[in-house]
N, C-alpha and C positions, 0 to 999 in steps of 0.2 A: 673142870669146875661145873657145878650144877645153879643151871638158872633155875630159882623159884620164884612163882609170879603167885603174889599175897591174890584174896579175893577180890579186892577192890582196886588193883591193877587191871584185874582180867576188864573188871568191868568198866575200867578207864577205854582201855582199848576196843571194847565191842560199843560205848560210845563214839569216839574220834570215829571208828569206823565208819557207826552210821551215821556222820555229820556230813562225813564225806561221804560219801555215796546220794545224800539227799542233794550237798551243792553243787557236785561235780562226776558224780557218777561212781560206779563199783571199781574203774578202773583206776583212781585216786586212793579209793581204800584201802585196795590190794596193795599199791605201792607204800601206803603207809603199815600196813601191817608187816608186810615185807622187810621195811627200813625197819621199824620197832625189832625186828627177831634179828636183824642182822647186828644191831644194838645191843643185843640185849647179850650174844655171842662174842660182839668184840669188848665189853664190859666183864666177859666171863674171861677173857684171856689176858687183861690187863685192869684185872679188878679194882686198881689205884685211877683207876682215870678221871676224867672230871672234877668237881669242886667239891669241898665240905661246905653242905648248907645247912648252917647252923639252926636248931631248933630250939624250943623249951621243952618239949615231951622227948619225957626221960626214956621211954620206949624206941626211940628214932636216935639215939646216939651214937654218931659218928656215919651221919645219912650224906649221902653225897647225890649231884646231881651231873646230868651230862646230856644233852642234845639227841634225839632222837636223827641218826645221818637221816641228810636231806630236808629236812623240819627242824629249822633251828627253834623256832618258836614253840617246841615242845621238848620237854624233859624228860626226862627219867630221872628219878629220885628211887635210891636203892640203898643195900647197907651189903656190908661185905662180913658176916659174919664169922667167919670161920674160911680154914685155908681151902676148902670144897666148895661153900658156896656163897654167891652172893643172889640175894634177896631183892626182887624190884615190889616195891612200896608203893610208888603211883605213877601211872605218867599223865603230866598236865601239859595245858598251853599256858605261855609264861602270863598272857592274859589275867587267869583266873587270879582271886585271891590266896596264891599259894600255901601262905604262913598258916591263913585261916584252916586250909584243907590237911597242912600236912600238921597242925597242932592238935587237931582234931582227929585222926587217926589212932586209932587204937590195935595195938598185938593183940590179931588175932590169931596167929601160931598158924597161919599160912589157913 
């Protein structure tokens, strides 16, 4: 199954990155990008995992979310489109106003 990372995933992640890396150093980062791809693989092998998070945008239906291993307090919010691939949409810290960011998201066709 094929991971696709939407643009404003990519750019989820090359935030967190540099979040970490300014509090704790490159070698926090690494392990979270690391954990993210290993995430994002065991999501591509058992594409049902995690929870349905219900949204209003009709573009996001049937979005699920699931823990970034080792970062519980980060998500991955993805969609499982088809029997090849499934789609990561954003990943946050459960912190932010999630509803806000993920209602707000617009298909941009990767």
């Amino acid at each position: 199954m094929t991971v696709v990372r939407r643009p404003q995933a990519k750019a989820d992640l090359d935030h967190y990155a540099g979040y970490f890396t300014r509090q704790s150093g490159i070698a926090l980062a690494t392990r979270f990008l690391e954990a993210a791809e290993r995430t994002f693989a065991d999501l591509a092998s058992l594409p049902g995992m995690g929870s349905p998070y219900p949204v209003d945008n009709p573009s996001l239906n049937g979005l699920r979310a699931f823990p970034v291993d080792g970062f519980p307090n980060h998500f991955i919010f993805y969609l499982w489109p088809s029997a090849h691939d499934i789609e990561i949409i954003r990943v946050m810290n459960a912190s932010r106003n999630l509803a806000q960011h993920l209602e707000s998201t617009q298909n941009d066709n990767r």
